[in-house]
N, C-alpha and C positions, 0 to 999 in steps of 0.2 A: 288422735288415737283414743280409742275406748277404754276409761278407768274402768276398769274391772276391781270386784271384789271376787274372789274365791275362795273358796274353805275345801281342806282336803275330806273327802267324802259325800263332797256335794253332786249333783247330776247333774251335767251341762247340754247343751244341744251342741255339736260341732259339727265342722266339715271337715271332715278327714279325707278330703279330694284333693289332686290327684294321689290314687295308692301304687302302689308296685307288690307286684304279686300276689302271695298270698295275705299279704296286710287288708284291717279294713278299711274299707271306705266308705260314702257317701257321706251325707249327713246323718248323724247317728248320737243317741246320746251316750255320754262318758262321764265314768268315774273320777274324780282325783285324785291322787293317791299322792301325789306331792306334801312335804310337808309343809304346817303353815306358816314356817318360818321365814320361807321362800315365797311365799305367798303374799306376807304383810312386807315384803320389800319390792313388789309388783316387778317381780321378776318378767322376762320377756318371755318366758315358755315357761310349760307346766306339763308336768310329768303325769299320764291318764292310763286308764284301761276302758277299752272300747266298750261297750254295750250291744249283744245280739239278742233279737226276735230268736233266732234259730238255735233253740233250747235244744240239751244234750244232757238225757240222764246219764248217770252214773259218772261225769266228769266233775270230779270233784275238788282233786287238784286245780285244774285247768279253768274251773269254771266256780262262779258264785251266781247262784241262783235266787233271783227276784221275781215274787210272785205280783201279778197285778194288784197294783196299787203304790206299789212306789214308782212303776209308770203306767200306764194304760194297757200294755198287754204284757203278758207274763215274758220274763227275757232273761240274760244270762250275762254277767259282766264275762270278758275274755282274758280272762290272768295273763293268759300267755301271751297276749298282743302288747303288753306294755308299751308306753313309749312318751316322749316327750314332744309336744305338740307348740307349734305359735300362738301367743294369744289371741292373735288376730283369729283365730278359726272360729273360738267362742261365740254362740249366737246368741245364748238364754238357758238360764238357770232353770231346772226343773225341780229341784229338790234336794233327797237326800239318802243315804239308807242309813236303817236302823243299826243299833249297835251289834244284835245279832251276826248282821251282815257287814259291819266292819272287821270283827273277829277274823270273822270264814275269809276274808279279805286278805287282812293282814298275815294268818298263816298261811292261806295260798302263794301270796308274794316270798313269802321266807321260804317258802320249798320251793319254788321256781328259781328264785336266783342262788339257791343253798346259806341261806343264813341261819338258819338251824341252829 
């Protein structure tokens, strides 16, 4: 089994295959949003937000918006796909987003699941 390290708000590449219905899939890269307490005890799953190419103005809620450069083309974390993934899907680390975009992150989630 692959020792992993992960940090919440790192970019990872995964495979989120097979999906069911409207969840994403393929290989795509993802957010983590897990905390890293959970992290530094190499838990078996990790809790993400997917990553799409297929930007959507004005979803602001639902969506955090990444300009190219924190990946190679401009994309959109998916608030609303949240979910908790196997480690095993993890392929390679890509990075990270800035604090700006942890903010807009972090409140997305609090009004998604109402912790407000």
């Amino acid at each position: 089994m692959m020792n992993l390290t992960i940090k919440r708000f790192e970019i990872w590449l995964a495979d989120l295959n097979p999906k069911q219905g409207t969840e994403a899939g393929k290989t795509r890269p993802v957010v983590i949003v897990q905390t890293d307490l959970l992290n530094e005890f190499e838990h078996p799953s990790t809790i993400i937000c997917p990553i799409t190419t297929n930007v959507q103005k004005g979803a602001d809620v639902l969506r955090v918006h990444l300009p190219k450069g924190n990946l190679d083309t401009e994309s959109d974390i998916m608030v609303d796909q949240i979910r908790a993934i196997d480690n095993k899907r993890f392929i390679k680390k890509l990075g990270a987003i800035n604090d700006n975009q942890r903010y807009q992150l972090v409140n997305s989630l609090k009004a998604i699941l109402d912790l407000l």
